[in-house]
N, C-alpha and C positions, 0 to 999 in steps of 0.2 A: 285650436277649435276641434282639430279631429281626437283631441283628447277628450273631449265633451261627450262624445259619443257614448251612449253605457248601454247599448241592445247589443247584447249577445254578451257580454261579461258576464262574473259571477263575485257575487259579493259573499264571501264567507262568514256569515254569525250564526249560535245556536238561537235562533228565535222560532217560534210558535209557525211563522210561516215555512220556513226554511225545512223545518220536520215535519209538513204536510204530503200525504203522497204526490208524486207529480200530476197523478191522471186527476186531482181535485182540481187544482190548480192550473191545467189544461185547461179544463172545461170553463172554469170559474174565469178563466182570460176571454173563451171566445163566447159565454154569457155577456161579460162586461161587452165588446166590444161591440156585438148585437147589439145590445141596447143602448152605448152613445149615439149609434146611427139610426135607431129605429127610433129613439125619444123628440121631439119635433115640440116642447113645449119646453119655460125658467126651470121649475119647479123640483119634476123627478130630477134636473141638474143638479140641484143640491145634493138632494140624496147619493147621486154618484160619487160628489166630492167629497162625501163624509166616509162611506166605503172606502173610498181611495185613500185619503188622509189617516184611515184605521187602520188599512194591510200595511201601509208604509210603516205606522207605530208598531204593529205587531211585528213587522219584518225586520225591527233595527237598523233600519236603515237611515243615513242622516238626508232630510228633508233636501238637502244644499246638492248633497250627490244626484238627487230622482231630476231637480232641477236642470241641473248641471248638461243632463242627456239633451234638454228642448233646444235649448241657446242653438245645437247647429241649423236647427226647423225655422229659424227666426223667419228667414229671409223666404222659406216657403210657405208659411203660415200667412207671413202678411201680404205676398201673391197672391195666395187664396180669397183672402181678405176684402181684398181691391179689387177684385173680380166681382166676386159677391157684391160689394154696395154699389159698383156702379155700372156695372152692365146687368142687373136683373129689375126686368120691368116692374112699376108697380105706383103705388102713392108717391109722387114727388111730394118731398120734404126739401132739397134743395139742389141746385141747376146753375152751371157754368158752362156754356157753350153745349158741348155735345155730352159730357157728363152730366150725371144725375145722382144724388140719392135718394132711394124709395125708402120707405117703411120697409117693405117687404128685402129688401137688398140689404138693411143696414143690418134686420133680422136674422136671415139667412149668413149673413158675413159674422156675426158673432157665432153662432151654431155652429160654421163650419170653423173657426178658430178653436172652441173650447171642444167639438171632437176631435182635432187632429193632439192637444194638448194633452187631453186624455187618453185617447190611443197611446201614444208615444210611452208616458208614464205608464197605461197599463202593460204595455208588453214587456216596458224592458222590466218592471216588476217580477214579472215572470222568468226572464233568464238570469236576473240576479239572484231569487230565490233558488234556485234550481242548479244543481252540478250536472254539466255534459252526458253523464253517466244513465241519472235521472229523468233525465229529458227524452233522450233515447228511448230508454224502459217505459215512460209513460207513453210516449205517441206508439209506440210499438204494440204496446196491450190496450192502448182505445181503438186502435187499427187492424186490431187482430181477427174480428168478424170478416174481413174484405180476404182473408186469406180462404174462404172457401171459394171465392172465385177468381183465384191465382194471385193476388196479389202481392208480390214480393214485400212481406209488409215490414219485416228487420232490416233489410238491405236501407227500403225506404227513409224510415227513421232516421237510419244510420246516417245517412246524405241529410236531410232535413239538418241536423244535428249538426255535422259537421262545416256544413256551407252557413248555420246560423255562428257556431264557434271561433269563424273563419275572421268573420267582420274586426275583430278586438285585434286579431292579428294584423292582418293588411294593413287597417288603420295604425299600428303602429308602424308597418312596415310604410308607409307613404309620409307619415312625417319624417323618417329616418331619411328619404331617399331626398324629400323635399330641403331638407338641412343643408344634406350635402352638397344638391346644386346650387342651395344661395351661396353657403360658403365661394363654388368655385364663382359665384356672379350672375348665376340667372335671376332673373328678374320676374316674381308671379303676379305683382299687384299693380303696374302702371300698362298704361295701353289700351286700346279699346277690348270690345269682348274678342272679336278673331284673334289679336294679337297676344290675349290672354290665353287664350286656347292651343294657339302653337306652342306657348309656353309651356303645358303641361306635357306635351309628348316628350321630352326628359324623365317626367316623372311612369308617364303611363309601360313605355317600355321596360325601363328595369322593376317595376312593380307585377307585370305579367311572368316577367322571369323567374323574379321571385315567388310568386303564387304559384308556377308549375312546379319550381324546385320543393316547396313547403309540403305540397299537394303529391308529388314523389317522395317524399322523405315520410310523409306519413302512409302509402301505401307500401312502402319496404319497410314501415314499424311494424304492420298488423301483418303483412306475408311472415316476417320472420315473428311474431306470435301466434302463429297458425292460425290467422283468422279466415277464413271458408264460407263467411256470411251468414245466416240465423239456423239455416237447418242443423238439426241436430244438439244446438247449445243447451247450454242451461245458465243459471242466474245465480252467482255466488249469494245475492240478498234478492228476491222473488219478491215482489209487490205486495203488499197486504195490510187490506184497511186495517186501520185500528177506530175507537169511538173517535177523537177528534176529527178524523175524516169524514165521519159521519156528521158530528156538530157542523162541519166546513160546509156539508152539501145540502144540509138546513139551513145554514146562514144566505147560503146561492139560490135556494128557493125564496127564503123573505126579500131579499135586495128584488128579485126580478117580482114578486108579487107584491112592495113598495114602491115599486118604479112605476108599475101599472093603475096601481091602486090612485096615487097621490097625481099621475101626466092624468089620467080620466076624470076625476072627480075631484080633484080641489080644484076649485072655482074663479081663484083669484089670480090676478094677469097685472103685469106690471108694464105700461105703455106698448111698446114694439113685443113685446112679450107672449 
């Protein structure tokens, strides 16, 4: 399962997405995300899903891998879920003792499933598009205004970047450690929750160790390449839109003036909808 995991990997193809600047593609992430949370009607949903269904095509990426990321969310998606249809008051639709489901619950309970679905797919979209390098250099020059009021705005980045980089790692490194304790006989999946939980403290120790060790091995990489943090650098490849970056930040205008257009004034409503 924690192979499933794909936020903060990077998937290698020459595709259309991939050769977008980062800072589009920034912005164009925390557009989308606004607007799964801000949309509150079916409708502009679709709209979302067909953007989403398009970057994926243009990014080459296979539909099975974007999927692949949800599966670890199942088990928090569907808490989500059960929360929403039966603890939010509203139109009883139907009633077993102390539960309930409302109209307004069961509505709610899908809303918040196909945002967090969407969320997920949107971001990791984003760091599989995007090289470490990239990513960096884009949050650094959208951040780069806050540096006249001191804001260490490379340093920043740099941590963002790397604590996001980090996840692919770890996560491999916790299967490796979890292997090895089955081998020697620990046991993760029988027992109630507390007993499942003392079970992890095997894993969680030599995995902190680990993470300090990784976490120094990468701060004596960048000492011994003289790295001294953002003052004074430069950029072997400097950021620089080209036209398709521009096509990109036209297409980010229509999607959010679609969303709005079609959640306000199309008229038609499907039951709970």
């Amino acid at each position: 399962m924690l192979k499933d995991i794909t936020i903060g990997q990077y998937y290698p193809t020459s595709s259309a997405i991939h050769k977008l600047d980062p800072r589009i593609k920034l912005v164009a992430t925390i557009v989308f995300m606004v607007s799964i949370f801000v949309v509150n009607k079916f409708w502009p949903y679709i709209v979302v899903l067909l953007c989403l269904l398009a970057m994926i095509k243009l990014a080459n990426i296979p539909v099975k891998y974007i999927v692949k990321g949800v599966k670890p969310l199942k088990w928090i998606i569907l808490f989500t879920f059960l929360i929403n249809i039966f603890f939010l008051p509203g139109d009883e639709i139907w009633s077993f003792g102390f539960l309930a489901i409302t109209k307004q619950g069961l509505r709610q309970a899908i809303f918040m499933a196909i945002r967090l679905i969407f969320l997920v797919v949107g971001t990791s979209l984003l760091t599989l598009t995007t090289s470490p390098i990239e990513l960096t250099d884009g949050i650094e020059r959208l951040l780069n205004p806050f540096k006249k009021i001191g804001l260490p705005v490379h340093e920043l980045a740099m941590m963002m970047t790397i604590a996001l980089r980090f996840i692919p790692t770890l996560l491999d490194e916790t299967d490796k450690i979890m292997k090895a304790q089955m081998s020697r006989g620990a046991d993760f999946e029988s027992g109630n929750m507390l007993q499942r939980a003392k079970a992890m403290i095997p894993i969680l120790v030599p995995l902190f160790v680990s993470a300090f060790r990784h976490a120094n091995d990468l701060a004596m990489a960048m000492e011994a390449r003289c790295y001294h943090g953002g003052e004074g650098r430069t950029k072997m490849k400097p950021l620089r839109y080209v036209s398709r970056d521009h096509v990109a930040y036209a297409i980010v205008i229509l999607y959010v003036a679609a969303v709005f257009v079609i959640g306000r004034y199309v008229p038609f409503h499907i039951w709970i909808f």
